[in-house]
N, C-alpha and C positions, 0 to 999 in steps of 0.2 A: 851736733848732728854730723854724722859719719857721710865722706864728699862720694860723690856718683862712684870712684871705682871702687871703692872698699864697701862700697854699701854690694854692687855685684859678686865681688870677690864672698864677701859673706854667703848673696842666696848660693853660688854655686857650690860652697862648701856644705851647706845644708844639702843641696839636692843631690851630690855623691855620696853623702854619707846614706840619704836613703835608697838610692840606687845599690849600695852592699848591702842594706838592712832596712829592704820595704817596709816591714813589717813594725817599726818605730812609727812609720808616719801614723800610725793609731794614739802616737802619745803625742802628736806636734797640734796646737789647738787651732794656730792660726790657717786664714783663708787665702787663697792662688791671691784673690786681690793684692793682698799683701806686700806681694813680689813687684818689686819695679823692672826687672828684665822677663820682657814678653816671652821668650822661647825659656824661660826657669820655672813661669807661670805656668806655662803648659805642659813640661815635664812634671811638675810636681800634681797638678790635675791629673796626670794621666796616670801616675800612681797611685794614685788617691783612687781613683774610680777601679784601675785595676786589684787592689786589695780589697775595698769597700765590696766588691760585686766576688770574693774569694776564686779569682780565676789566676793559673797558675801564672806565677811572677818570672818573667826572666827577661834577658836585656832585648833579645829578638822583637819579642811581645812589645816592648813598651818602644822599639824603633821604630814600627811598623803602626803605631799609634799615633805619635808625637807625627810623624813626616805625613801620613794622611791629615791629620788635623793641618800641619802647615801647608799641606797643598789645597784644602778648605779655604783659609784665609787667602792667601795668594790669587784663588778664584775669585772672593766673593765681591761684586759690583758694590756691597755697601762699604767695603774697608776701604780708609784712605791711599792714595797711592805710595804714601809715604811707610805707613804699617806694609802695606805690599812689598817692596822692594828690599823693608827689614827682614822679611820671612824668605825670599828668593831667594839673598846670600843666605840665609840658614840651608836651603836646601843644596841649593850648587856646592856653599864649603862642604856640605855632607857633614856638619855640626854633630848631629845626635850618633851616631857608633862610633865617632872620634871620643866624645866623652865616655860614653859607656865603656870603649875600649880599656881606656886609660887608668877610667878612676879603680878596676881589679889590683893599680900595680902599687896598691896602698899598702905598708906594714900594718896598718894598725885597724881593728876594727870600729867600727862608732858603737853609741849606745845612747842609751836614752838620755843621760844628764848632759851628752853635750848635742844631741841633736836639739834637747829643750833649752837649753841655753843659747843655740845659734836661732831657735823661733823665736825666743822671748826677743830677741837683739833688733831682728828684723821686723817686729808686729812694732818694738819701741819705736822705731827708726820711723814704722809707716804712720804711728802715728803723727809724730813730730812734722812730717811733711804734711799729712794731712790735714792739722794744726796751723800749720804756718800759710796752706792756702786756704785756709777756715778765714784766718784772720784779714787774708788779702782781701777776699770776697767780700767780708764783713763791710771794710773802710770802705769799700767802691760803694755796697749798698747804701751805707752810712750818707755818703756822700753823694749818688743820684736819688736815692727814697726815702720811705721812711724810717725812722727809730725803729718803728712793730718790725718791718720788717726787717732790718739786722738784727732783730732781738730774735724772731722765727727763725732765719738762718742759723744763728749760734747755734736752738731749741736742737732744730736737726744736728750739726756735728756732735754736741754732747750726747746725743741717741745714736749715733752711730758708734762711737767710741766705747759707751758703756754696752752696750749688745755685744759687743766682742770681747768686753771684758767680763761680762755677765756668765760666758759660755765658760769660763775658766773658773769663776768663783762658784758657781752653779754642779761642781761636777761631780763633788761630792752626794750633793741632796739626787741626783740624776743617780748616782750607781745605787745608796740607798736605796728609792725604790724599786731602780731593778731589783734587785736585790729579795727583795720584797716577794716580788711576784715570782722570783723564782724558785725561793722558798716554800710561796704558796701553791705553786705546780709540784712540787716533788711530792707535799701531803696530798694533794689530790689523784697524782697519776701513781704514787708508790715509786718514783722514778730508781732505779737502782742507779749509784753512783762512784761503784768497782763493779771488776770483776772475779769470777770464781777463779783461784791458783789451782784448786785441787788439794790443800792443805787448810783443814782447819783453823791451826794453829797462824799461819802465815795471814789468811783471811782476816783472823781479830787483830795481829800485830800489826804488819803492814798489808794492808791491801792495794791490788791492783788499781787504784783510783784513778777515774778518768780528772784528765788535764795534770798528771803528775807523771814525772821521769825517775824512772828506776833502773839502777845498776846490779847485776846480779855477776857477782866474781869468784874465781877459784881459779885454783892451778889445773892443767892440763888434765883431762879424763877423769875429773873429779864430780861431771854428771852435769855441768852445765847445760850440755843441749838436751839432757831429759827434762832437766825443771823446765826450759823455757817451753817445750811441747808437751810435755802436761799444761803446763799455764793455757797453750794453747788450745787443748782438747778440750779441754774445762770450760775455758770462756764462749768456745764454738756452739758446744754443746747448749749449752743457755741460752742461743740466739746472738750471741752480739759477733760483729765480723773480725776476722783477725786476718792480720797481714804479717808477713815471714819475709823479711830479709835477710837470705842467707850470701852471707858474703867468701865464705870456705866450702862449705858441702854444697854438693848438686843437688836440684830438687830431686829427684830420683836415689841419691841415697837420703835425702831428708825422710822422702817417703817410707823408705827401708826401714829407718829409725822408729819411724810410728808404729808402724806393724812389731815390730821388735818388743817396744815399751806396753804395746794394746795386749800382747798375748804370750808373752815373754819368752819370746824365741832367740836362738842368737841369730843376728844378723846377717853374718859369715853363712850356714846355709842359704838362706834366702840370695846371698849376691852369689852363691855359687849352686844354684839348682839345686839342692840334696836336702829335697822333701818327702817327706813317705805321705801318700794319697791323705792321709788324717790333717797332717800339719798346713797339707796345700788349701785342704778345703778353707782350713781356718784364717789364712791369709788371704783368698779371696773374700770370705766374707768380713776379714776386715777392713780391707781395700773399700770396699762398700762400704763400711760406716762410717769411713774417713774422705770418701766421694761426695756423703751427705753431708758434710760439717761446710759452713762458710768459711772454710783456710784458703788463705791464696799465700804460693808460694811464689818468690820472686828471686833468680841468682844470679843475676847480670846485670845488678844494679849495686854501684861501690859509694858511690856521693851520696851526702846528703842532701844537697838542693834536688839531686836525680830522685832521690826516695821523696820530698815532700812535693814535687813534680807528679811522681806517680799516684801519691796518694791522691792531688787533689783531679789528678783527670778521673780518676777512677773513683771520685765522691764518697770518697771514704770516711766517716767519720764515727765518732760513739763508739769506738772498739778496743781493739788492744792490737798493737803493732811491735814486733818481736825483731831484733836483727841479734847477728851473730857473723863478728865479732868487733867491738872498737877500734882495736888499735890499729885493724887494716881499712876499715875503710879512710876514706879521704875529703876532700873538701875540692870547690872550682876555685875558689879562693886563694891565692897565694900566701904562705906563709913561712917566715924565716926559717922557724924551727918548728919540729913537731909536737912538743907541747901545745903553742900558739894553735896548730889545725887542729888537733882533738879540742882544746876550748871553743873553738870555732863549732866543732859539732856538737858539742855537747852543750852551746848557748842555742842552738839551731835546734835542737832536739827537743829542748825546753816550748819553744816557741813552738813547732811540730803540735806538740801533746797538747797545750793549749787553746790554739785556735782549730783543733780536728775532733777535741771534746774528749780527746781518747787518752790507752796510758801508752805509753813509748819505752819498753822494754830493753836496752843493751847491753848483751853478755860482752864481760870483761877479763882479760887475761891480767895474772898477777906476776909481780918480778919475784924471786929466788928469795928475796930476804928473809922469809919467812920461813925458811926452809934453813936458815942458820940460826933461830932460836930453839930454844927448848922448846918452848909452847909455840905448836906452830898455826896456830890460830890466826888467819893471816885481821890485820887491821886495815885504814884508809892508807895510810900511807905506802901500802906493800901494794898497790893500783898502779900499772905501768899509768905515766903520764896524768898522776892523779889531781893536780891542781883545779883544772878544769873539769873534771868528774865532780871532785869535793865540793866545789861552788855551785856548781848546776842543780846537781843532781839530788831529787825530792828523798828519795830511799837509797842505799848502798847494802847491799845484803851478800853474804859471804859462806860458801859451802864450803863445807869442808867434815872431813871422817880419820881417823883417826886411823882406821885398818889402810887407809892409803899408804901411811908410812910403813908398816910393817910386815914383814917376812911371814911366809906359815908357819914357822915356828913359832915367833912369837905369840899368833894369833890362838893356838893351842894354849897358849898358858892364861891368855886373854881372852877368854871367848865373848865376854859380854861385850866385847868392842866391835866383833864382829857382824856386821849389816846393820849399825847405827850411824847417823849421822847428822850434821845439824846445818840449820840454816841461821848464821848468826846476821841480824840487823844492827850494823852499825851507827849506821846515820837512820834518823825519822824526822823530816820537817816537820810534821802534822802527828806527829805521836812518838812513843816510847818506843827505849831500845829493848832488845832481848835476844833469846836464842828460843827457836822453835828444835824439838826432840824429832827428827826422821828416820825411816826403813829407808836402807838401800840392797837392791836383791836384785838381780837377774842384769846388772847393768842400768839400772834403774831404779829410781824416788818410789817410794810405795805410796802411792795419794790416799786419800783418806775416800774416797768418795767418786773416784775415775771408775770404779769395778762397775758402780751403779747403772753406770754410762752406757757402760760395752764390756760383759765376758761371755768366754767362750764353753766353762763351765757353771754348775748352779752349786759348786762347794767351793769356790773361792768368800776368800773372809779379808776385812779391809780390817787395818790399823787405825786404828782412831785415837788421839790422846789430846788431854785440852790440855796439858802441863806446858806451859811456859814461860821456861827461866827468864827470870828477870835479871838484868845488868847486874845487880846487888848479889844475887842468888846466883848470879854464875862466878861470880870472882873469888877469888882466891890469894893471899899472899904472893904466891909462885905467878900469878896470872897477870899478863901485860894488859892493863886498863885501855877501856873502848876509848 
């Protein structure tokens, strides 16, 4: 049995590690009971309830909880004088934003196998002492009453013990029949469980699946921000809500952008007034169909705890949530070096999509290397900061066209190259790789199925193709393997 200060020293480790990553306490099985220090019991309660009830997590929130509950106790006529004057000094020392403070100035993040290894330590420990006054108890009974009843005694600690160990061995047959019924709601309600891209092709390969994280990469003005707002026109259109984190462009040219891609003007008019009365009409009435979609855009938000803050005041959930771009946003979290903060967001991201039901979207910029082979088909590896991308992330999908590299010369000699381009899947947790066959024209993805949505003529014609290359069928001797 581990002695009174290392048994504290444990919960306080556990309860910083969930103060970085609330959102673990979903996998710690044990109860506050557990805890032998009173103010670690009540902090971890208060995370507990604070997650359990999905209200936005942050240190304020949970200061401002833990110190009202300790000025509760310190009040209450029925707690001892002696539990009183332990909770006084918590208050006077100002205990809870001293820790909260502190434990940010950590290198390393937690994660589930060690926050479930410091529960498991601390549920052993409670039991051992729980045991050990099990036993005391017993002999007294033993020794003023009867047998039966030490025997009733024992009855009870072995039902307390096993009920707590019940809820761990139990957890399995527990998610099964969730499981079960959740299954049985989708055949009954038809529940859709992606969203529309605007590609066919992209739809059957990798879809926009709610609770999964998607990276979508290319080199610079290689049409990243059109896929992601097709993605979103798409998904709007349908009913389901989308959120826009733009961390580069102002919403006001994001909005430029739409209008551009809706009815394929260049933009450069529009930010400079030089419309002829036909072209104007048709921008205000696209203004309007993009007034009616549920898009919210948002550009003055860089963190990711600030994005899943904002989602959750604003009850967002079941949609598709878009930002642009990775490598600049940031983290509250301190971290040595920048690979460590992008892992950081991109385990953060994961966790986002998950408990919001939605997909989590992040355009990603790519380093040069790709640009010193022959095939410049960029891969995982050519992902600024790609470690923590590669692990996280459900989808990793890669645009790229071939007329990017080349001169108008050459493109004369090449015409078939010209306004093709493809959307290669490299990574699929939940399904196969491939490359989807794209139009690109006017600055923009040609979707399969966005005309239906909104045009501004009745002789526009959409591209439609189900051809797509498979891994096998795209390679080549000369071709650098996915």
């Amino acid at each position: 049995m581990m002695n009174y200060e290392n048994i504290i020293q444990l919960e306080k480790s556990l309860i910083s590690d969930l103060v970085l990553e609330p959102y673990l306490i979903k996998e710690v099985t044990i109860k506050s009971t557990t805890f032998q220090d009173s103010f670690y019991k009540i902090v971890f309660e208060e995370i507990k309830t604070i997650i359990e009830n999905d209200l936005i997590f942050d240190a304020y929130l949970l200061n401002v909880k833990i110190n009202d509950k300790l000025n509760i106790v310190v009040n209450d006529n029925f707690t001892s004088e002696k539990v009183k004057s332990e909770f006084r000094e918590l208050l006077i020392d100002n205990s809870v934003p001293l820790i909260l403070m502190k434990l940010a100035e950590r290198e390393y993040l937690p994660n589930i196998d060690t926050v479930k290894e410091k529960s498991n330590l601390i549920f052993e420990n409670w039991q051992r002492i729980t045991f050990s006054s099990a036993l005391q108890d017993i002999r007294e009974t033993l020794t003023q009453k009867t047998v039966k009843a030490a025997i009733s005694k024992n009855k009870s600690f072995i039902e307390q013990i096993e009920t707590q160990e019940e809820k761990t061995n139990n957890k399995v047959n527990k998610l099964t029949e969730k499981q079960k019924k959740i299954i049985q709601e989708r055949m009954n309600n038809k529940e859709k469980l992606s969203f529309e891209s605007g590609f066919l092709q992209i739809d059957e390969l990798c879809p926009l699946t709610k609770t999964e994280f998607h990276v979508i990469a290319a080199r610079p003005a290689m049409g990243k921000t059109a896929m992601m707002l097709i993605h979103a026109i798409c998904t709007a259109f349908n009913k389901s809500p989308v959120m826009i984190f733009s961390l580069e462009m102002s919403k006001e040219r994001l909005i430029n952008r739409f209008v551009q891609y809706l009815i394929k003007i260049d933009s450069r008019k529009i930010d400079k007034g030089e419309l002829n009365d036909r072209e104007f009409k048709d921008v205000c009435n696209c203004l309007d169909f993009i007034k009616s979609l549920d898009i919210t855009i948002e550009d003055n938000i860089y963190s990711i705890e600030e994005m899943h803050r904002h989602l959750r005041k604003n009850n967002f959930e079941n949609g598709l949530i878009l930002a642009d771009y990775l490598q600049i946003a940031n983290t509250e979290y301190k971290a040595a070096t920048k690979d460590l903060e992008i892992a950081n967001i991109t385990k953060n991201t994961k966790r986002i999509a998950k408990s919001l039901n939605s997909c989590f979207v992040w355009l990603s910029q790519l380093s040069r290397e790709c640009e010193k082979r022959m095939n410049k088909r960029p891969i995982i590896s050519d992902l600024l900061y790609s470690g923590g991308i590669e692990r996280d992330a459900d989808v990793v999908r890669f645009l790229y066209r071939d007329e990017y590299y080349l001169d108008a010369d050459q493109l004369l000699n090449m015409p078939n190259l010209k306004n093709v381009g493809e959307d290669i899947c490299r990574k699929n947790r939940h399904g196969s790789l491939g490359v989807s066959s794209l139009r690109f024209e006017v600055g923009s993805w040609i979707s399969d199925y966005m005309s239906d949505y909104y045009s501004i003529t009745n002789d526009k014609t959409t591209h439609q193709s189900n051809n797509i290359i498979t891994m096998s069928e795209r390679m080549d001797d000369n071709d650098i393997p996915f």
